[in-house]
C-alpha positions in Angstrom: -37.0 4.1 44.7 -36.9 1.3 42.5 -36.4 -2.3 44.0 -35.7 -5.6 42.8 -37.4 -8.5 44.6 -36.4 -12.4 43.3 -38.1 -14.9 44.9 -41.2 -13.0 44.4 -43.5 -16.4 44.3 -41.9 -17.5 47.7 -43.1 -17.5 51.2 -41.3 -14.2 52.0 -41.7 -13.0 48.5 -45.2 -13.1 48.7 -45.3 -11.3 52.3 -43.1 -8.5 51.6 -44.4 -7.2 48.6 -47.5 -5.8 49.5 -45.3 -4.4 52.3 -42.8 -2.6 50.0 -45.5 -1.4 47.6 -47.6 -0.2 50.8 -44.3 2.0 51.6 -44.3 3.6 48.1 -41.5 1.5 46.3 -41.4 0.6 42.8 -41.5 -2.6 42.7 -40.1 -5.2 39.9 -40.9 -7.9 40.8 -38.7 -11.0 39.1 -40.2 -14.6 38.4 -39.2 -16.8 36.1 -42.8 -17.9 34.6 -45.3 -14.9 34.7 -47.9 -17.3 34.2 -47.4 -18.6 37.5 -47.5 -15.4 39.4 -50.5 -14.2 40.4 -50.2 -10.7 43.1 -53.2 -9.4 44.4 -55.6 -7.7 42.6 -54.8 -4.5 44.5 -51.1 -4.0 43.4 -51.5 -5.3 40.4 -50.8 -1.8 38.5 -48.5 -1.0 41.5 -46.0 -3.5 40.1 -43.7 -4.6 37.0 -43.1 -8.3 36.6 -40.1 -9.2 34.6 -39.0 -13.0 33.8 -35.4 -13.9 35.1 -34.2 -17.4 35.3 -31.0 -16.6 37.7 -29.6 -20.2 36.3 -29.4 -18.7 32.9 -26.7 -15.9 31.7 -29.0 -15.1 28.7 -32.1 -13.8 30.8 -30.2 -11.7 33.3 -30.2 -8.9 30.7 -34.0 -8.8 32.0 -33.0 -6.8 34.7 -33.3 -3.2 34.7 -30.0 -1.5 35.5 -31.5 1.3 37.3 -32.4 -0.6 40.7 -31.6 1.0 43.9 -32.0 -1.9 46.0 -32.7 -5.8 45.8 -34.3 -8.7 47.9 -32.5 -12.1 47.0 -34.9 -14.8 48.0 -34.2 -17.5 45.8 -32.9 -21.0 46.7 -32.8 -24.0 45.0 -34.5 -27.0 45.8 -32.7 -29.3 43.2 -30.0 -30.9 44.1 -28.7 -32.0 40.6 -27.8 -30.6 37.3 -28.5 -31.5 33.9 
């Protein structure tokens, strides 16, 4: 099974995706600077990383459309827009 995991540079992020590779899933994971994602050596391979800025319509095409299932763990900690 293929799942989608945002917020893959987060807290949670972080802890559940060793978890969900562990279990067998395909994971894609979705950050919007791969340069600041660094997974474990381990899963490395185990993995795809995809850039996604969820704030702009033009990167959403990104996403793969055959995902069975996603984890939403993005918030934002800004407050205003430009």
């Amino acid at each position: 099974m293929k799942v989608l995991l945002t917020g893959a540079t987060g807290y949670i992020g972080k802890r559940l995706l060793p978890v969900l590779v562990d279990q067998g899933y395909h994971v894609i994971c979705c950050v919007r600077d791969k340069k600041k994602f660094h997974p474990e050596e381990s899963i490395k391979e185990k993995i795809e990383v995809i850039e996604v800025d969820l704030t702009k319509k033009e990167t959403l095409g990104n996403i793969p459309a055959d995902i069975d299932f996603a984890y939403y763990l993005v918030h934002s900690m800004s407050t205003s827009k430009k």
